[in-house]
C-alpha positions as CSV (number, residue, x, y, z in Angstrom):
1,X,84.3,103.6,112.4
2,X,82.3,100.1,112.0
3,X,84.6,97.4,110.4
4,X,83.1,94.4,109.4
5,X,84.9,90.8,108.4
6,X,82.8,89.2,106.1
7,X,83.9,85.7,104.6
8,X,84.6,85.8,100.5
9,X,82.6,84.0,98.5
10,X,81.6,84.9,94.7
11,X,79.2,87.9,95.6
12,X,81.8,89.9,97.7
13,X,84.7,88.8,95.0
14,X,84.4,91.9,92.8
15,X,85.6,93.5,96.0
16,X,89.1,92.6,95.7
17,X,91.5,94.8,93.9
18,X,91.1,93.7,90.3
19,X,94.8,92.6,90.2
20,X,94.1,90.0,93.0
21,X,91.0,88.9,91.3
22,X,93.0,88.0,87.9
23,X,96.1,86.7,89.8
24,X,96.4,82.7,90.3
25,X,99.8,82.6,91.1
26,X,98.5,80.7,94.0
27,X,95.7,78.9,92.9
28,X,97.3,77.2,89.7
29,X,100.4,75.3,89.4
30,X,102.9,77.3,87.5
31,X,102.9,75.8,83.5
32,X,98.2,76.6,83.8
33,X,99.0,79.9,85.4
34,X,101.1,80.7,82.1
35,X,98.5,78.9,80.0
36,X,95.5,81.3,81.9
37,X,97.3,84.8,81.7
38,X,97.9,84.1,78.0
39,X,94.4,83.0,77.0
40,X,93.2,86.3,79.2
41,X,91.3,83.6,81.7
42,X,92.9,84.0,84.8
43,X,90.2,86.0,86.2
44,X,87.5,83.0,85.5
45,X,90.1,80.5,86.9
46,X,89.8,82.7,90.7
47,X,86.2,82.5,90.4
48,X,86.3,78.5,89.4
49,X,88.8,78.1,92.1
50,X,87.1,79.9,95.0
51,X,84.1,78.6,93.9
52,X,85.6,74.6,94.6
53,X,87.2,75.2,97.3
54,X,83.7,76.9,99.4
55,X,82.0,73.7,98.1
56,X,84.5,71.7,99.4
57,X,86.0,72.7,101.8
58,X,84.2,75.7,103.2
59,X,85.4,79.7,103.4
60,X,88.8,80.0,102.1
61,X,89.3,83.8,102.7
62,X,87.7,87.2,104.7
63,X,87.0,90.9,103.1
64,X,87.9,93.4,105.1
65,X,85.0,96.5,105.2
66,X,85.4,99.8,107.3
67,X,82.0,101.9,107.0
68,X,80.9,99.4,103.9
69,X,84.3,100.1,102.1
70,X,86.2,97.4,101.3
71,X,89.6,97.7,102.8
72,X,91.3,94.7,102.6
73,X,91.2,91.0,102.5
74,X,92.9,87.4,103.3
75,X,93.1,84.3,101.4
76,X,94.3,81.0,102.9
77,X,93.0,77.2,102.1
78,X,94.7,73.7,102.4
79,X,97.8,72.9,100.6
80,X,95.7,70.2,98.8
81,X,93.9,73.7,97.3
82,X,96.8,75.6,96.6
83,X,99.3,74.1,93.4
84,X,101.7,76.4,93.3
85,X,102.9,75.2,97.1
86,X,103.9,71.8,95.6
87,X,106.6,74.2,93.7
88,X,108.7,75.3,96.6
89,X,111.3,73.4,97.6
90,X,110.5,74.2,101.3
91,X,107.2,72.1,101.0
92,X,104.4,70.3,101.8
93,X,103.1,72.4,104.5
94,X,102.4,70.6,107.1
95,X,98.9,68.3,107.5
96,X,97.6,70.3,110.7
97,X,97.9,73.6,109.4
98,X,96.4,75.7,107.0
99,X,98.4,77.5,104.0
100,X,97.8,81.7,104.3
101,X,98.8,82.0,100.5
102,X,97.9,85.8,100.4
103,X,96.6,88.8,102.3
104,X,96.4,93.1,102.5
105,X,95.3,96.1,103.7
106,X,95.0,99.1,101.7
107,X,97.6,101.6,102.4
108,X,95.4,104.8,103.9
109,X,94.4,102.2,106.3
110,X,97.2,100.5,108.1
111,X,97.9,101.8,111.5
112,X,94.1,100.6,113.1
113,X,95.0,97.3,114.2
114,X,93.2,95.4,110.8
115,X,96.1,93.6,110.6
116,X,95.7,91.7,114.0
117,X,91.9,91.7,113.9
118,X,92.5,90.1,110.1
119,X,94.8,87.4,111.8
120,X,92.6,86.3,115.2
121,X,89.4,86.0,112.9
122,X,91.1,83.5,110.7
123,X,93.2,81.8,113.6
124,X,89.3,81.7,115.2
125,X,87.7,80.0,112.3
126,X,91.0,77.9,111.5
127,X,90.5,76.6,115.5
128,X,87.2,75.9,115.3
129,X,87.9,73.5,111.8
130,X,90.7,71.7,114.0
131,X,93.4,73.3,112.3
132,X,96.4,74.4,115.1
133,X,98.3,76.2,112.7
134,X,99.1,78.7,109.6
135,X,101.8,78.0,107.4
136,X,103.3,80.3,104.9
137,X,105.9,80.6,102.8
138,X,108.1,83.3,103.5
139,X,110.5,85.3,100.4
140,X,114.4,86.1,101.9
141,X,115.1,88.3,99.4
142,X,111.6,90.2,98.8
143,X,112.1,93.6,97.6
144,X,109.3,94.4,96.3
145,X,105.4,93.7,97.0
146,X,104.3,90.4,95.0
147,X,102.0,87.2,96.2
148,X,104.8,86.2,98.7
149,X,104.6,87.4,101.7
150,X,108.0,89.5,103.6
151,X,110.1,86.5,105.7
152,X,111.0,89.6,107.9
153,X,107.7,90.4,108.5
154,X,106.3,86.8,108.7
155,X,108.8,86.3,111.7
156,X,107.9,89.9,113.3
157,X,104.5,88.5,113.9
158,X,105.3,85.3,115.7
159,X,105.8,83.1,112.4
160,X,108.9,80.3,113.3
161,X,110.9,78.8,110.5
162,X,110.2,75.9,110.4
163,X,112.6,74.4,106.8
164,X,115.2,77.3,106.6
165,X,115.7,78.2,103.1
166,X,118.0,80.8,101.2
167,X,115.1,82.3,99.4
168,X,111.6,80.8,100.5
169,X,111.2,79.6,104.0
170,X,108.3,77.9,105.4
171,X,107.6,79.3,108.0
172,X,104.0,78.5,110.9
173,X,102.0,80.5,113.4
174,X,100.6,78.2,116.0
175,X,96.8,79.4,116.4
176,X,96.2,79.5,120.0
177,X,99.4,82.6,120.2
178,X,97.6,85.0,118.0
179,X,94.3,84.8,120.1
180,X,96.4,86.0,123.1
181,X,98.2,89.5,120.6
182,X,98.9,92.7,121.9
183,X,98.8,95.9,120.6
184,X,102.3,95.8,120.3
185,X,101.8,93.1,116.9
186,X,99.8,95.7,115.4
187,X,102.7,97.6,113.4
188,X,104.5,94.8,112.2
189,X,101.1,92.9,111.1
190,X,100.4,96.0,109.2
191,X,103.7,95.9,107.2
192,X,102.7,92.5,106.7
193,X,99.6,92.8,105.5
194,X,100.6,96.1,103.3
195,X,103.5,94.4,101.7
196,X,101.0,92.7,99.3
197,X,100.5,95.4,96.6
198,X,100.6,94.4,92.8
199,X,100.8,91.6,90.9
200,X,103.3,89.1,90.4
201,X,105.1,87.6,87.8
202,X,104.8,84.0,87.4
203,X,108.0,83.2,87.9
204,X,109.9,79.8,88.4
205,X,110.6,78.6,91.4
């Protein structure tokens, strides 16, 4: 089986689940995320977005390809990128760590260790930039898959809360910890990473 991560940039973007490529529930704040999905733009708003933030700032995300197929991806930038943070009452992330806003693995292929291999490339590249953390935040009450992430799961992998909250902590992965995962983190990252399945509502926060 040859898996390949290969950083997203607008060529590999029409690999992404075409829900994820019209959702901005991340990369606008939440009154121009209304505004998008009602004047049918969202999808040009990703590809504007993505396309800022790799001038910018530099790769923002990795697609996830086992024997040329894409399988999976993960999307994570500065909070400085990423509006819809500055809505949750847990925030600002914190100014030495990166925000992972989204990320997932298709279903038929959870159970290979993707999900830790997804994580160490990222904490790699994040490392290398001078970043010593990821910061996400984490839904309480998910029960069902949307753009935010499992708290459960988050905090299976090694995530710490770091501002408690009844519905969305923040929670942070120091870097250095994930280089070092077992195969033991391989399950949970997988539940993680699988949780992320349709799109959202924009809802207030």
């Amino acid at each position: 089986m040859g898996r390949r991560l290969v950083p997203l940039t607008l060529d590999n973007l029409p690999d992404l689940p075409q829900r994820c490529r019209s959702c901005v529930f991340w990369e606008l704040d939440p009154v121009s995320g209304q505004a998008a999905v009602k004047a049918g733009t969202p999808e040009l708003e990703k590809e504007g977005w993505i396309s800022a933030v790799l001038l910018e700032w530099g790769s923002c995300g990795r697609v996830v390809y086992v024997d040329d197929v894409p399988v999976g991806f993960v999307l994570y930038a500065p909070p400085a990128y990423v509006p819809r943070s500055l809505s949750f009452p847990t925030s600002p992330v914190s100014p030495d760590a990166v925000q992972l806003m989204t990320a997932w693995i298709q279903p038929n292929y959870q159970g290979q260790g993707l999900g830790r291999v997804i994580v160490q490339t990222v904490a790699k590249d994040l490392l290398r930039r001078g970043f010593k953390a990821i910061e996400s935040f984490g839904d309480a009450q998910w029960k069902e898959p949307s753009c935010l992430l499992p708290a459960d799961h988050l905090l299976a992998v090694g995530f710490k809360t770091v501002r408690t909250h009844p519905s969305y902590p923040r929670m942070r992965l120091e870097l250095r910890t994930t280089l070092s995962w077992k195969e033991d983190v391989e399950m949970a990252l997988d539940r993680l990473l699988g949780a992320v399945q349709k799109e959202p509502a924009l809802r207030p926060l």
